[in-house]
C-alpha positions as CSV (number, residue, x, y, z in Angstrom):
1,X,22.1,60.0,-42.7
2,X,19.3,60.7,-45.0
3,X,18.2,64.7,-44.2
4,X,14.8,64.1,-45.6
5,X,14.3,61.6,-42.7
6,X,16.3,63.8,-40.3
7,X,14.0,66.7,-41.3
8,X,10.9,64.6,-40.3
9,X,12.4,63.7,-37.0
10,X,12.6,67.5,-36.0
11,X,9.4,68.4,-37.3
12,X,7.9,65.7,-35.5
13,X,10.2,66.8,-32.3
14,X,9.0,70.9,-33.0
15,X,5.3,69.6,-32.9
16,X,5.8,68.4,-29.1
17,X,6.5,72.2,-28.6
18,X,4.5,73.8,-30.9
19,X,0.6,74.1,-30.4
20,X,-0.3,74.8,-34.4
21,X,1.6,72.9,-37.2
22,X,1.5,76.1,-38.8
23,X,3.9,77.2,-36.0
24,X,6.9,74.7,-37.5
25,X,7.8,76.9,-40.3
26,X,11.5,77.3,-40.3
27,X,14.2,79.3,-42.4
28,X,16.5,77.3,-44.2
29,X,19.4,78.6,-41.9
30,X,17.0,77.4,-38.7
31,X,17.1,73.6,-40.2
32,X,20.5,73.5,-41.7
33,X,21.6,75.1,-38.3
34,X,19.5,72.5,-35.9
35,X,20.9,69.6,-39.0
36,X,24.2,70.4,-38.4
37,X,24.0,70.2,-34.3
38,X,22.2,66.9,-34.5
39,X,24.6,65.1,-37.0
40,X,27.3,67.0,-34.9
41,X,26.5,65.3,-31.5
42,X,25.5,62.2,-33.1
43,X,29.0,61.6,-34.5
44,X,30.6,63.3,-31.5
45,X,28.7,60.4,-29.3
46,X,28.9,58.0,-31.7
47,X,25.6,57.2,-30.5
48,X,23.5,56.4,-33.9
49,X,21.1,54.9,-32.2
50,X,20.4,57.6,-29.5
51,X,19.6,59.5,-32.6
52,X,15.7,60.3,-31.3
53,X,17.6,61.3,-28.4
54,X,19.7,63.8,-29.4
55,X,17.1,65.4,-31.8
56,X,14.6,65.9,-28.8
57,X,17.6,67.6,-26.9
58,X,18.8,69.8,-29.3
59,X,15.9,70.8,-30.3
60,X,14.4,71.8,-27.2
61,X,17.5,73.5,-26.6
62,X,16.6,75.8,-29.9
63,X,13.0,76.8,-28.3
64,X,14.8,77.5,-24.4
65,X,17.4,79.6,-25.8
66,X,15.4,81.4,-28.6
């Protein structure tokens, strides 16, 4: 999968949580970390196209158990 268009789907995903775009500044470790657990469950699932899926679950996981 192409991680620039991976990185757009979780910023668009943080901005559903997020009030401020300002607000979606992550460390690199934060976005190779929330990366990793999205291409993780995807290949797990095998569920490509439940990809918009899986990014809206993991990352509202991140923001609950921050």
């Amino acid at each position: 999968m192409n991680r620039l268009l991976l990185r757009k789907m979780i910023l668009r995903a943080l901005k559903d949580y997020l009030w401020e775009e300002e607000d979606c500044m992550l460390t690199e470790q934060e976005w190779s970390q929330l990366e990793m657990k999205i291409m993780k469950q995807i290949k797990e699932e095998d569920q490509e196209e439940a990809m918009y899926a899986i990014i809206q679950d993991v990352v509202y996981d991140y923001f609950t158990n921050k």
